[in-house]
Each structure stands twice: as C-alpha cells, then as structure tokens.
C-alpha positions as CSV (number, residue, x, y, z in Angstrom):
1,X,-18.2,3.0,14.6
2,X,-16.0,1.2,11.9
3,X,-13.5,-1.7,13.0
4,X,-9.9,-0.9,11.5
5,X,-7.4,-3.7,11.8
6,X,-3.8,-3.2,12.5
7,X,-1.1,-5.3,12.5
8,X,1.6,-5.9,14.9
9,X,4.7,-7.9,14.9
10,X,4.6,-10.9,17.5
11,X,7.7,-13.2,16.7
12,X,10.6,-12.5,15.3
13,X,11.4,-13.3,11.7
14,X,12.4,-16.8,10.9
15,X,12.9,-16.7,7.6
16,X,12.6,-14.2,4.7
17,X,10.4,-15.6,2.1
18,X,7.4,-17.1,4.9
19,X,7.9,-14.0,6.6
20,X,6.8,-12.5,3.6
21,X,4.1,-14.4,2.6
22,X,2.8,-13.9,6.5
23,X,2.8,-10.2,6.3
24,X,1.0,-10.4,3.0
25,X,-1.3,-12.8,4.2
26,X,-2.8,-10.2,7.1
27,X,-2.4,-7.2,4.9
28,X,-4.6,-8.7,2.3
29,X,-6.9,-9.8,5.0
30,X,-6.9,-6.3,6.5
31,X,-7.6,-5.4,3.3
32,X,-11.0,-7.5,2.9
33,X,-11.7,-6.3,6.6
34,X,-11.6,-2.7,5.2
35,X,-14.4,-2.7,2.4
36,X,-17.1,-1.3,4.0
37,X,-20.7,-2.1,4.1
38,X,-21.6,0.1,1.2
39,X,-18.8,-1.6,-0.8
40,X,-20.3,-4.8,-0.3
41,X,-23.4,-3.5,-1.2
42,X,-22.0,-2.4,-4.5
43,X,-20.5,-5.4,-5.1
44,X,-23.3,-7.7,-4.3
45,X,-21.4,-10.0,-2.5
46,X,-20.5,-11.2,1.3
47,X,-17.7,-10.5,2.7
48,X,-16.3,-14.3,2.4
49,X,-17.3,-14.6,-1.2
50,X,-15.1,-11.4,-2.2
51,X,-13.0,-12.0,-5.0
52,X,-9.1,-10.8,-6.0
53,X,-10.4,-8.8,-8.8
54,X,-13.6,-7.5,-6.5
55,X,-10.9,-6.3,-3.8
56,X,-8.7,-4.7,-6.2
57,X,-11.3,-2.8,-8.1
58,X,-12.2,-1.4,-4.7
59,X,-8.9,-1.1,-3.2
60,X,-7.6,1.9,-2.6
61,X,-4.1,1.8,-1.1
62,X,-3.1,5.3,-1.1
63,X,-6.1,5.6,1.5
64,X,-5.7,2.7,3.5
65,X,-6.5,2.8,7.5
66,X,-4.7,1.5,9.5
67,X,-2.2,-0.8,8.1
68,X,0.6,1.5,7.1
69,X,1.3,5.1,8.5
70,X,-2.0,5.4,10.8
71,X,-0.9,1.7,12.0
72,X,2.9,2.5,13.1
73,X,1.3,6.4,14.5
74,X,-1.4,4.2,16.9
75,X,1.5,2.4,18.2
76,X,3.8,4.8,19.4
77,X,0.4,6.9,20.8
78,X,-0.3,3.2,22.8
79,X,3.2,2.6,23.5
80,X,3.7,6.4,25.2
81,X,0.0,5.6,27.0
82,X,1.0,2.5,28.3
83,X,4.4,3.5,29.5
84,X,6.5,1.4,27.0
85,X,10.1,1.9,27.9
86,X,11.8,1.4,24.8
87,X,9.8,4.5,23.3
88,X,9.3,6.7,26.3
89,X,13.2,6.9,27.0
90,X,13.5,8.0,23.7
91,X,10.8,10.2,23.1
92,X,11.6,12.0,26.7
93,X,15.0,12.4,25.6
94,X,13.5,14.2,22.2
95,X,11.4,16.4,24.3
96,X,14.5,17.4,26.7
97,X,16.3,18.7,24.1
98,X,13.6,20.1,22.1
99,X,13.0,22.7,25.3
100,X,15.6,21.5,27.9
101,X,14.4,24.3,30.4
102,X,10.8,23.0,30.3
103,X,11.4,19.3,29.9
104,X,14.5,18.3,31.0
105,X,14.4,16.2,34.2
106,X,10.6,15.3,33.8
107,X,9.8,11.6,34.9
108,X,7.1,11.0,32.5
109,X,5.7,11.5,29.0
110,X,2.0,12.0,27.9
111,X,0.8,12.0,24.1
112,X,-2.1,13.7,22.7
113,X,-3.2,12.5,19.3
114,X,-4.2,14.7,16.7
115,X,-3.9,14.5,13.0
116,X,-5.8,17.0,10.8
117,X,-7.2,13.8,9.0
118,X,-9.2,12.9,12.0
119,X,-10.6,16.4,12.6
120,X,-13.4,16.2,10.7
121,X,-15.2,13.8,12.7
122,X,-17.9,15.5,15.0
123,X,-16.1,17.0,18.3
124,X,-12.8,15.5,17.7
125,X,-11.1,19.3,18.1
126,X,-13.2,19.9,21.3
127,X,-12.0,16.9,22.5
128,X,-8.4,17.7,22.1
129,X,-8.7,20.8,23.8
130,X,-10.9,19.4,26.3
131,X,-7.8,16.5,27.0
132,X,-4.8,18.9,26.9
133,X,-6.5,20.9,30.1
134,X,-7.9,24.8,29.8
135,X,-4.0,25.6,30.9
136,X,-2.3,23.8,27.6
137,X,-0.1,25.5,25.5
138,X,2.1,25.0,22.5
139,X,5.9,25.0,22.4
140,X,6.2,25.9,18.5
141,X,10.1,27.2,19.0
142,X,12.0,28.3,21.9
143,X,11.3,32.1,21.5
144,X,8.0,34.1,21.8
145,X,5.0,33.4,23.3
146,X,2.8,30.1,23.4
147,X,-0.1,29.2,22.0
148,X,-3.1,28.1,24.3
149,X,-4.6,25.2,22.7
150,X,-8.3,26.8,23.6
151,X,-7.2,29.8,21.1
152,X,-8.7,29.5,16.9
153,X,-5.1,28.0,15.9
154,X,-6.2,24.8,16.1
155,X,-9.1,24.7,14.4
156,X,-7.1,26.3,11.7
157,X,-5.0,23.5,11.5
158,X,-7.5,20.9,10.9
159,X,-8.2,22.6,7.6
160,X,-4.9,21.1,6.8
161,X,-2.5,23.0,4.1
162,X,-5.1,25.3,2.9
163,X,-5.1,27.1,6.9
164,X,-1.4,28.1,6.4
165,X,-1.9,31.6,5.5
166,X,-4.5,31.7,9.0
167,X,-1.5,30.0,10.9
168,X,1.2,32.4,10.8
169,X,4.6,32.1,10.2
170,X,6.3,30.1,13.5
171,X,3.3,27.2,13.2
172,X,2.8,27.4,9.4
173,X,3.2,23.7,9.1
174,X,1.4,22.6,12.4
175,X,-0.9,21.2,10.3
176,X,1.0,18.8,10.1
177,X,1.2,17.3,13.7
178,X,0.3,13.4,14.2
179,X,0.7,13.8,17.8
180,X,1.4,16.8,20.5
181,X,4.0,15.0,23.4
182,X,4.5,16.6,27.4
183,X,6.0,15.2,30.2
184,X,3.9,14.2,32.7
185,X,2.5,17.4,33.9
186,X,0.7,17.4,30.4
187,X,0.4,21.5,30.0
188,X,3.1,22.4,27.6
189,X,3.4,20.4,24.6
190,X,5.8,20.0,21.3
191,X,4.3,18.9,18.0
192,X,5.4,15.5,16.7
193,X,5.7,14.1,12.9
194,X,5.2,10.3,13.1
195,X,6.3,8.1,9.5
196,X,6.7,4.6,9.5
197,X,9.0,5.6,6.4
198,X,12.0,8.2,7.4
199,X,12.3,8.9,3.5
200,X,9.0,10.2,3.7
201,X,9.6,13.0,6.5
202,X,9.0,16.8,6.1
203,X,9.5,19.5,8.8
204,X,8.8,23.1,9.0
205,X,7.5,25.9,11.5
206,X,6.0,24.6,14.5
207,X,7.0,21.0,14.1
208,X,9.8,20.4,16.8
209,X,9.8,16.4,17.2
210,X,9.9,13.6,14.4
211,X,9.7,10.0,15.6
212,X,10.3,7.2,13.2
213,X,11.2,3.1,13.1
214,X,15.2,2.5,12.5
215,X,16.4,1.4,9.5
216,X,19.3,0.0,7.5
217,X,20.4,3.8,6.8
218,X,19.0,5.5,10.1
219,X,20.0,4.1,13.3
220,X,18.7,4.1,16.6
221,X,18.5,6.9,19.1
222,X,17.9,10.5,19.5
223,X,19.7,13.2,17.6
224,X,19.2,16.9,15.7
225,X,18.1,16.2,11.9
226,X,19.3,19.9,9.9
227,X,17.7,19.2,7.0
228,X,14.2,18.9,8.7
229,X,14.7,21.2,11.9
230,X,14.0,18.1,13.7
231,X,14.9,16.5,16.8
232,X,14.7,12.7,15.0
233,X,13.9,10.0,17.3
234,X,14.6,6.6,16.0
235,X,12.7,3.8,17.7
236,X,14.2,-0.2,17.7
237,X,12.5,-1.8,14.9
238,X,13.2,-5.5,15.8
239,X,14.5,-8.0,12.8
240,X,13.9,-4.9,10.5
241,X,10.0,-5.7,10.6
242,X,9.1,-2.3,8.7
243,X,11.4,-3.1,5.8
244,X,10.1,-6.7,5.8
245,X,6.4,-4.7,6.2
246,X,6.9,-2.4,3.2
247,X,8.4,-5.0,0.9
248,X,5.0,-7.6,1.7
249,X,3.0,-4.5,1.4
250,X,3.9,-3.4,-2.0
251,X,4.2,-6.7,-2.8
252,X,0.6,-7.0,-2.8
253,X,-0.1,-3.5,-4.1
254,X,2.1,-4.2,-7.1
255,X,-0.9,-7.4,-7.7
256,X,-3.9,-5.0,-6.8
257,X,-2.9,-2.3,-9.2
258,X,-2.5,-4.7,-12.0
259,X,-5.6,-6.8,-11.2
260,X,-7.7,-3.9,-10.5
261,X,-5.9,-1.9,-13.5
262,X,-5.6,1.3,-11.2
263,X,-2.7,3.8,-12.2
264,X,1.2,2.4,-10.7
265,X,2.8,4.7,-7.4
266,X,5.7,6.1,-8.6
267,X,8.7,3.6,-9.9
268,X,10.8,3.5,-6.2
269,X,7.8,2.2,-4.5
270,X,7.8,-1.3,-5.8
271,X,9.0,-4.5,-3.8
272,X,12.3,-6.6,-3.6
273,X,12.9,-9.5,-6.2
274,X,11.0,-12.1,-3.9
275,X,8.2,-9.4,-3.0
276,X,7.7,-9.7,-7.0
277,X,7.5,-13.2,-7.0
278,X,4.9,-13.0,-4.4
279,X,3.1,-10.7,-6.6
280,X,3.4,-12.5,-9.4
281,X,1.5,-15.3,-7.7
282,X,-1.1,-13.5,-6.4
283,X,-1.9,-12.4,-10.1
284,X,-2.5,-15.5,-11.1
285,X,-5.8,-15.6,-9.4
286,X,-8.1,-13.1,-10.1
287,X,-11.4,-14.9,-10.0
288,X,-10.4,-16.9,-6.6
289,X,-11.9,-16.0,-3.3
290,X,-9.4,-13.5,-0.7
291,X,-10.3,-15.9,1.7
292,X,-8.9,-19.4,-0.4
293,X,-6.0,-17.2,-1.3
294,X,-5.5,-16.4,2.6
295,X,-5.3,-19.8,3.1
296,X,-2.9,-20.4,1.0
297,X,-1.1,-17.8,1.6
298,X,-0.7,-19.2,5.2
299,X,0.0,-22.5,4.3
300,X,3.7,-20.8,2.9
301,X,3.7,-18.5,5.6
302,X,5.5,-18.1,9.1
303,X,1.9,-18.5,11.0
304,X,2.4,-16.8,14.1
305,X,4.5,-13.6,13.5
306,X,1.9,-11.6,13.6
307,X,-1.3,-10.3,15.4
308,X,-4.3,-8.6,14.7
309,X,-6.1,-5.6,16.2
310,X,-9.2,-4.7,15.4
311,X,-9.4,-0.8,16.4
312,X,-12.8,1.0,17.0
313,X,-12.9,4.3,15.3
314,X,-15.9,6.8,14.5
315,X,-17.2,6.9,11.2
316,X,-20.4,8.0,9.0
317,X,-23.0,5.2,9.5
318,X,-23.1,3.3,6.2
319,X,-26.5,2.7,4.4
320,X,-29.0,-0.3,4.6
321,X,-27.4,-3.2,3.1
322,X,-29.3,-5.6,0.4
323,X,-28.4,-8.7,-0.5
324,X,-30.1,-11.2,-2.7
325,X,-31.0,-14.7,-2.1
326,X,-29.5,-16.0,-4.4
327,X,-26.1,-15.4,-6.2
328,X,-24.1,-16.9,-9.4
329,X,-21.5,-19.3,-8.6
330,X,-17.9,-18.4,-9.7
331,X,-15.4,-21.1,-10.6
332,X,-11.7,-20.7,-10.0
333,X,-8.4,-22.5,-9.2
334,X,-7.5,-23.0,-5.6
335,X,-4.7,-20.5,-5.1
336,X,-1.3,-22.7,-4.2
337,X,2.0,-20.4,-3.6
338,X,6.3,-21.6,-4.0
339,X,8.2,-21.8,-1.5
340,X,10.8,-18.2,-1.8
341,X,13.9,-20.1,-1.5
C-alpha cells in the first residue's frame, strides 16, 4: 500500500497572495510525500533531508497522484458516497437527462470508480464487476442494447486507447470513463468524464456524463455541452479554489522544471504574474531543504485553508531500502518569501 496525499480546501480565501503561498506550501509537501521509497534510496537521503534540486530532479508532474486530476476525481467519488448534496442534486439531474426513462425520478445516486489507469493493479476489474452486481449494465446511448458489465468490454477498456478497435463503435471511447454513476438501484449505469480543468474535456462514444468544478467562463449547473455530446455538470467551486489551485500549482512546476532542468508543458500552462513571483522565489533555493522551504512558505501563507489526506492506495512493494550512517552535510540559505502585495 502507498499513502497519496490530497488536498482539500477548508476556509475560504482571505487573501490572494497567502492563499497562494498556502496552496504551494501543501503541494510541494505533497510532493516530498510522493517520492517513494526507492527514490529515496536513489537519492541517499531521508525524507526530511530532501533538497529543492533532489525533488525536482525526481519530480515528475505530468504523473503526479493525487494532487491534481485524481485529487478533484476522489472527491466527487466521496462526495456521491457520502451523500453530499451540493453534488448529488447535480449529478442526479445529469443522469435524468442523460436516460430520463431510466433515471428520472430516482431518489439516490451511486458511483462506481473506474479509470483505465487503475486497472492494472491485481483484481481491480474483478472488483468492479463484482461491485456493480452480476445484473449491471451500461447505458452507452439511448438506443440498442446494453452492455453487461460481466461481458469482455471491460477488460477491453482497461487497455486504454489501444482497445478501441475491440470496443466497437457506440463505446469506442469508454476507455475513457473516470467513474460509471446509477441511481440508487445501482444496476444501470452511464459513464462519467471527471476534469478538474473544463479546457481539458473530451467526449466521444459511450461517454454520456462530464462533471467538472465552475469556473470564471463555465458556470454552475447542469446543461447539454454539443461540442462534447455531453451532459456538463458544473459543480460550486467555492472562492474560485481550482483557479487559485492551478495558478499555485504551476507556480511551483514553473520552479521544478527550471531547477530540475526537465523540458517546459506547453506555453498556456504557466501561472499568473504573482504565481511567477512565487516561482521566482522558490528558485532561489536549490540547495535548501523542502522542509525549511515549507516553513517558510507558511510563515507567508494563509495557515489553515487547507487540509491534508493521506489516501491508502495499492501499489508494487518497493525494494529494501539502504541508508548509510553517515551523510555529507549541505549548507544553504534559510529560504525567506515577500509578502504578494
């Protein structure tokens, strides 16, 4: 089992700049959190000794777990689980339009998570079929038969884009699914897209529901998306906490990638003018310790916006670690950010 941490908004924002240097704070700590035995072993280090520049070598943000798109996907699956309100409405509403002769008037709403990603992992796809019921089927448009969830489609789609061609034309992009929603009878179910980034949507046979945070363009609700064949659901996004999320977060990308000299995301994904100057900072101190730079990080910082979940999740079982008794002091300036008036 691995420990993935997620973060979660607990207050709401009190002002930009420490609400920036907050979010930063816990993604770089979820960062640290995330190197895994074997990295440490590679590096030679302890978790607490880590440095900038030993994170950002190893750092690899266009895999991360947790933090970004699996973070925002784990909520909505909890949220739906535990009954949440402000999500269920919605996503019930989705699902009575999606098939209004199977779900409309249905009291309840039941999520079963998939994601092709996840798959791999030793009886995951038993698992799902084994949670859905021997009776479950899938709801890929509103003509033609089902599919049973107990039939070979399935384990097709947790090959991922290479099974299209086994999938068939109405669930060619199946593949696709982050989580299969029902009502509360749980035995017919729609596929759902989840994105914690609307820009970054894409639809296609067999998807039917797409469920994302609002945003400054998108607002909330529930409503029929043409250019994906979607039903979009738009879930409240308090204080615009995923903008404030994505600026901190490639805010401290933008310092990893230039630290660890990896290769630069494409130009659009790079942070506001004061997610720069956090950057900036953070750049300044390679040789320091994450941990000293976390602490200064939440000396600027609007301590208690957020909160930290650490996630159990199955994994390989990483090799015997080694460390040596002794170790060669580094030397380097206590990290110290600006205020971002």
């Amino acid at each position: 089992m691995s420990d993935v941490t997620f973060l979660r908004q607990r207050e709401t924002v009190d002002e930009y700049g420490r609400a920036l240097y907050a979010v930063s704070r816990s993604i770089l700590r979820a960062m640290l959190d995330q190197l895994s035995t074997q990295d440490l072993t590679d590096l030679n280090v302890d978790r607490a000794d880590v440095t900038m520049r030993q994170l950002s070598h190893y750092a690899r943000l266009e895999r991360d777990k947790g933090m970004r798109g699996d973070g925002f996907e784990w909520a909505v699956h909890e949220a739906i689980a535990g009954g949440e309100p402000t999500v269920t409405e919605l996503v019930s509403d989705a699902l009575a339009r999606t098939s209004p002769k199977v779900f409309r008037g249905s009291s309840g709403t039941s999520c079963l998570l998939f994601s092709y990603e996840r798959a791999k992992y030793l009886g995951f796809l038993e698992a799902v079929v084994e949670n859905a019921g021997e009776e479950a089927v899938l709801l890929p448009d509103s003509q033609g038969r089902p599919y049973r969830f107990a039939s070979d489609w399935l384990k097709h789609a947790a090959k991922g884009a290479y099974a299209e061609d086994a999938l068939g034309q109405r669930i060619k992009k199946v593949w696709k699914t982050d989580v299969f929603l029902s009502d509360e009878n749980a035995r017919r179910y729609a596929a759902a897209t989840i994105k914690s980034n609307h820009v970054h949507l894409e639809g296609g046979p067999g998807l039917r529901v797409a469920i994302v945070p609002a945003a400054v363009n998108l607002r909330l609700g529930v409503r029929f998306d043409r250019t994906h064949g979607l039903w979009l659901t738009v879930l409240p996004d308090p204080d615009g906490f995923m903008g404030l999320f994505n600026d901190a977060y490639w805010s401290v990308a933008s310092a990893v990638y230039t630290i660890g000299k990896q290769e630069r995301p494409p130009y659009y994904l790079k942070p506001s003018v004061k997610g720069q100057r956090v950057a900036e900072q953070l750049e300044k101190y390679p040789t320091a310790k994450v941990i000293d730079i976390e602490n200064a990080l939440d000396e600027a910082a609007q301590q208690q916006l957020l909160e930290v979940k650490h996630q159990l999740v199955s994994v390989e079982a990483p090799e015997w670690l080694h460390i040596n008794e002794k170790r060669t002091p580094v030397i380097a300036p206590r990290p110290h950010f600006e205020p971002l008036d």
